[in-house]
RODRENBA-167767 format. One record per residue (C-alpha): x, y, z; residue number from 1. Coordinates in steps of 0.02 Angstrom, whole numbers. Layout:
# RODRENBA-167767
X:Y:Z:NUM
...
//
This chain:
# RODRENBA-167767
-888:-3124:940:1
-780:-2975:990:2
-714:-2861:846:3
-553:-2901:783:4
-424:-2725:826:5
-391:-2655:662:6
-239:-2561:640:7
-252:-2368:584:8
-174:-2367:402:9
-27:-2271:409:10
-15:-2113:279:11
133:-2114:162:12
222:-1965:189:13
250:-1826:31:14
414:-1869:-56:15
504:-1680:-88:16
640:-1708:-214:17
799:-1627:-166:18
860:-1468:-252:19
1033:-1438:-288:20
1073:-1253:-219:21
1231:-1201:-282:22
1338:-1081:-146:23
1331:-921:-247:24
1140:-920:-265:25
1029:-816:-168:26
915:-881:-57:27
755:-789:-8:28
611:-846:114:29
436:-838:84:30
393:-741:220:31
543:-599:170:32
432:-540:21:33
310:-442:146:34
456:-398:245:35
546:-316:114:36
425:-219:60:37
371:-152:204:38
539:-79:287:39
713:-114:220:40
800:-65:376:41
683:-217:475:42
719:-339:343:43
907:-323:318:44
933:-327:529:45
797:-482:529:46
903:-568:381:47
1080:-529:459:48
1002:-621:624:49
991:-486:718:50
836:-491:847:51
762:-409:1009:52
788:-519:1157:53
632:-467:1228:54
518:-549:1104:55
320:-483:1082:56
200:-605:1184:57
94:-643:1026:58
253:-697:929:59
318:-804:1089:60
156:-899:1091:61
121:-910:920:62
269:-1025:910:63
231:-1120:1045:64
88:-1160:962:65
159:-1192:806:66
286:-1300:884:67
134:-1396:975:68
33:-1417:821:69
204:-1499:720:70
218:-1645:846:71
19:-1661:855:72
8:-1670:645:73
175:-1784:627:74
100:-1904:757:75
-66:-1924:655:76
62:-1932:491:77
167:-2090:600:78
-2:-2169:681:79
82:-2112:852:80
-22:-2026:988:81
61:-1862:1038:82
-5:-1736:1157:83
-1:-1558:1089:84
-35:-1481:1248:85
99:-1575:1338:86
210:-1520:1202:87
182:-1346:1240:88
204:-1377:1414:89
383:-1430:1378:90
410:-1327:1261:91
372:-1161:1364:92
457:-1213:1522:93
616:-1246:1431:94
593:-1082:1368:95
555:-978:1507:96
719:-1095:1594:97
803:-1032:1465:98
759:-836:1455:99
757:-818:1632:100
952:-877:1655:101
1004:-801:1500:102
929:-642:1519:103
900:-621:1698:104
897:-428:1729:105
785:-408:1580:106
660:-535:1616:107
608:-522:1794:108
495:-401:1768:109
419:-518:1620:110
396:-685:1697:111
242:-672:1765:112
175:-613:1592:113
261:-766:1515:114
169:-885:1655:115
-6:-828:1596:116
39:-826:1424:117
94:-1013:1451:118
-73:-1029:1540:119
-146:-969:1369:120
-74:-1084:1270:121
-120:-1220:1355:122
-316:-1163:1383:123
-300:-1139:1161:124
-238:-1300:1133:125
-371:-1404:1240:126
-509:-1301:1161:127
-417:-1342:989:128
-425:-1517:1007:129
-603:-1504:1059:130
-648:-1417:896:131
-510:-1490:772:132
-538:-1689:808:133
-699:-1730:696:134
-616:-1584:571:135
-440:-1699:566:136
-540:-1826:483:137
-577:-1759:347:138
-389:-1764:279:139
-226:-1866:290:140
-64:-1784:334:141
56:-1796:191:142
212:-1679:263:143
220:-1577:430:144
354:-1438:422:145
419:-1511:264:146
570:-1387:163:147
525:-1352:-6:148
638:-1255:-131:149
602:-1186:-306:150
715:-1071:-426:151
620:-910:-508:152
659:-866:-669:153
792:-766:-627:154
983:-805:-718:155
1038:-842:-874:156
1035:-1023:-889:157
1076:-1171:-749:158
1256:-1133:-736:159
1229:-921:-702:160
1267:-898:-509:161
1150:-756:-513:162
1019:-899:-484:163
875:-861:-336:164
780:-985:-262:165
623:-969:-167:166
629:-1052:7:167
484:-1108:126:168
433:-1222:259:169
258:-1280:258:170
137:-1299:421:171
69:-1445:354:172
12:-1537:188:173
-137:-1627:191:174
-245:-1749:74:175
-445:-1710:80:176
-559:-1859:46:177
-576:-1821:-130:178
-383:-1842:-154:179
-319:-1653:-176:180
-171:-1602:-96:181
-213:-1429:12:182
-51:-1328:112:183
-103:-1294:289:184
-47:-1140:369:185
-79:-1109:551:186
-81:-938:626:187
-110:-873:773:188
-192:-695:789:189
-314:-572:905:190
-458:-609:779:191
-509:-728:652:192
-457:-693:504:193
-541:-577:378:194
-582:-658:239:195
-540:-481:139:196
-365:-527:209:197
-365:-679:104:198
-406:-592:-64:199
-250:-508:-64:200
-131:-630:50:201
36:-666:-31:202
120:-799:88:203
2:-944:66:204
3:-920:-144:205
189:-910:-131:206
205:-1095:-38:207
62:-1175:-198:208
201:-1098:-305:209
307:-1195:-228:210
228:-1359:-226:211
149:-1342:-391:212
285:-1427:-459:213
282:-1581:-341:214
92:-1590:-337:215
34:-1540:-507:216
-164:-1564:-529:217
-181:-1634:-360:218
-175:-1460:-273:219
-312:-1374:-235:220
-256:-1227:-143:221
-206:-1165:29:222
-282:-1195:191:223
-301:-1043:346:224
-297:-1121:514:225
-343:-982:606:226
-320:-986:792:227
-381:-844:918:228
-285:-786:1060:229
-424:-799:1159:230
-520:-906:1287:231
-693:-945:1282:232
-775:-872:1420:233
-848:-963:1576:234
-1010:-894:1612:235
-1033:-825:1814:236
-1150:-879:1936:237
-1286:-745:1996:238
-1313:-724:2151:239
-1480:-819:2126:240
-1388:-965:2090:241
-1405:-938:1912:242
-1304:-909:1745:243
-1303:-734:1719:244
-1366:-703:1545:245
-1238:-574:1501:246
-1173:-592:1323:247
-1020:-687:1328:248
-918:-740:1187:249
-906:-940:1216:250
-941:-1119:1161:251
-1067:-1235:1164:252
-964:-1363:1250:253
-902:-1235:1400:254
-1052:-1170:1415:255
-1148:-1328:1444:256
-999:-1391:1567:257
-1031:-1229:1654:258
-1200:-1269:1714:259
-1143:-1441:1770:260
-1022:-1394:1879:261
-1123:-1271:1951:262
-1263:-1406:1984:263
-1399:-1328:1881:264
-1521:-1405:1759:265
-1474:-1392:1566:266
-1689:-1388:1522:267
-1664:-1205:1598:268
-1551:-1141:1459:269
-1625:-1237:1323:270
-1627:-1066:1233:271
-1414:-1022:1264:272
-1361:-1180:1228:273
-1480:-1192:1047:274
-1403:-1021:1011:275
-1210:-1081:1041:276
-1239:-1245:970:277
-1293:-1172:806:278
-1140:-1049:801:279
-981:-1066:699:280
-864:-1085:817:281
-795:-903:868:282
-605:-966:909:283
-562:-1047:765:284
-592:-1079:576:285
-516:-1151:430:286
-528:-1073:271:287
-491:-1116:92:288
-403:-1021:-48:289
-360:-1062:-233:290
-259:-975:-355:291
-281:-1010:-529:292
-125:-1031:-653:293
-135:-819:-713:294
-128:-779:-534:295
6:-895:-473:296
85:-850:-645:297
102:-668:-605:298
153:-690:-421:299
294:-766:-495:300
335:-620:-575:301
312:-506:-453:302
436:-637:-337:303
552:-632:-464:304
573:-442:-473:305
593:-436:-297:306
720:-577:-289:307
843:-472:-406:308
835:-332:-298:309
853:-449:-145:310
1018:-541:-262:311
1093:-363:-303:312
1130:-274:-154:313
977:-181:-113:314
970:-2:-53:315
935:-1:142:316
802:135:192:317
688:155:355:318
489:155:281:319
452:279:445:320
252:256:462:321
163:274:618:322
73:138:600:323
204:-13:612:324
343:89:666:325
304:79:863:326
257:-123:845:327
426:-160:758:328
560:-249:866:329
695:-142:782:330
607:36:840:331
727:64:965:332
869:18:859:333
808:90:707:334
787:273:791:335
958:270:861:336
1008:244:688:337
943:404:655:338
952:526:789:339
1152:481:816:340
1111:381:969:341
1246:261:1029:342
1209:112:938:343
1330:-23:987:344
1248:19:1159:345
1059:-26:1129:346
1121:-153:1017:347
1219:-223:1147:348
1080:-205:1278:349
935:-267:1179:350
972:-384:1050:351
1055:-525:1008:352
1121:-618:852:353
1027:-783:838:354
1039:-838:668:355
931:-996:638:356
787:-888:725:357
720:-813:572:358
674:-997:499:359
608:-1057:691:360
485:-887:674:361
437:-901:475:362
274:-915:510:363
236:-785:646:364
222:-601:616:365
132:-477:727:366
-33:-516:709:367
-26:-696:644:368
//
């Protein structure tokens, strides 16, 4: 007798009580903390809305990604299939639409980077869902770019306007097996991430401090979903009619696909494919991180500093370094501002005001 179709259980989503911010407070994003410390000039342009029209590739497709991943995560949350490469598809073709009739002397000579970056995206994704599906299993989705909102200790009492709140917008929350709550962040980057990175990363401890309140005992910590901007590598064909053994950096699972399609015998590469099977997986990773209650207790302090110089009208200063300086979006702007170059011009040329961007790109930075 056939199996009787069982239903997959649908996961109750994470209820986020609502949090009465009153008009005068001031609001401050997770992600502003790094900003703000590393170049005033950046941060008060990026917080008045102000942003280059010609946007760095990495950030472009990290939130494609990003964007890919939050329909592919609230589908598993609703027990509905969704397609995260088909997602991106959409998603980058109604950008490059967009950019490309919006912007049409600047882009033209950028299109045909955009195309292969789209082509990227899509190659990351179906290599993703190779390497993520057993993974996903592991956890339920609770929340998938779920708002959370938190005051610091910062004011006299309830009633003080001088009130801050801490804003963020999670990647994900998930439940593991044994029934902790973990937040997910995804990001996007050249590398994996270093694990020294970790030790001393600020972002991911400032969104437990937010849910602490909401999750209590259940949370655990922080999740990295690290994500390569990369391709695994196919391996060529000699002109032998072999693989050439030249050290690539691949998978098992392109690797072995490689000598199928190429017709050859998998009992000759025995020793490859043992090697790459036993790997970790060189294109992505998921990490853990806790924070005990001292630690999370004096990030809050730290935040809390920072959001009263944030809340009283903080002096605006360039932090000139030669090492972020010629990455930043606002170089151009920023040395214009100090050489007596006209201004309104480049401002006028290169950037627009866009607003809602800053919360669309929380969770991108240059090499995330």
């Amino acid at each position: 007798m056939p199996k009787k179709a069982t239903r997959r259980r649908r996961t109750p989503a994470l209820v986020v009580p609502a949090i009465d911010i009153p008009t005068e407070a001031t609001i401050v994003h997770v992600t502003e903390f790094g900003a703000f410390r590393r170049c005033r000039v950046a941060w008060s342009l990026s917080r008045e809305g102000l942003y280059a029209i010609r946007r760095k590739p990495s950030m472009w497709l990290g939130t494609g990604i990003h964007t890919a991943l939050a329909a592919y995560y609230r589908g598993q949350m609703e027990g509905q299939a969704a397609d995260p490469v088909e997602t991106f598809t959409i998603w980058h073709t109604t950008q490059i639409d967009r950019l490309t009739a919006e912007y049409e002397n600047l882009w033209d000579d950028d299109l045909a980077n955009l195309m292969k970056l789209a082509e990227l995206g899509e190659g990351i994704l179906r290599h993703y869902l190779d390497w993520s599906h057993a993974l996903d299993k592991a956890w339920r989705v609770l929340a998938v770019e779920a708002k959370f909102a938190r005051q610091l200790p910062v004011g006299a009492d309830d009633h003080d306007p001088s009130k801050v709140f801490l804003v963020g917008t999670a990647d994900l929350v998930v439940e593991s097996g044994d029934g902790h709550a973990w937040v997910v962040d995804h990001k996007t980057s050249e590398n994996l991430i270093d694990l020294r990175f970790l030790e001393l990363e600020q972002q991911t401890t400032a969104y437990m401090w937010l849910l602490q309140p909401i999750l209590g005992d259940r949370l655990a910590g922080s999740v990295y979903n690290s994500i390569r901007r990369r391709l695994p590598r196919v391996p060529e064909l000699t002109s032998k009619g072999a693989l050439s053994r030249r050290s690539i950096i691949t998978t098992y699972s392109v690797y072995l696909q490689a000598i199928h399609d190429y017709g050859l015998k998998t009992k000759d590469y025995d020793e490859e494919l043992g090697s790459l099977k036993a790997q970790t997986n060189p294109f992505f990773t998921r990490e853990r991180v806790s924070r005990n209650e001292i630690e999370l207790a004096a990030l809050q302090t730290h935040m809390s500093m920072q959001g009263i110089e944030i809340r009283d009208d903080p002096d605006i200063y360039p932090n000139q370094s030669a090492m972020t300086c010629p990455t930043c979006e606002y170089a151009q702007l920023c040395k214009a501002l100090l050489d007596g170059s006209d201004v309104a011009d480049i401002q006028q040329r290169l950037y627009t005001h866009d607003p809602e961007r800053r919360s669309r790109d929380r969770a991108e930075s240059d090499d995330s």
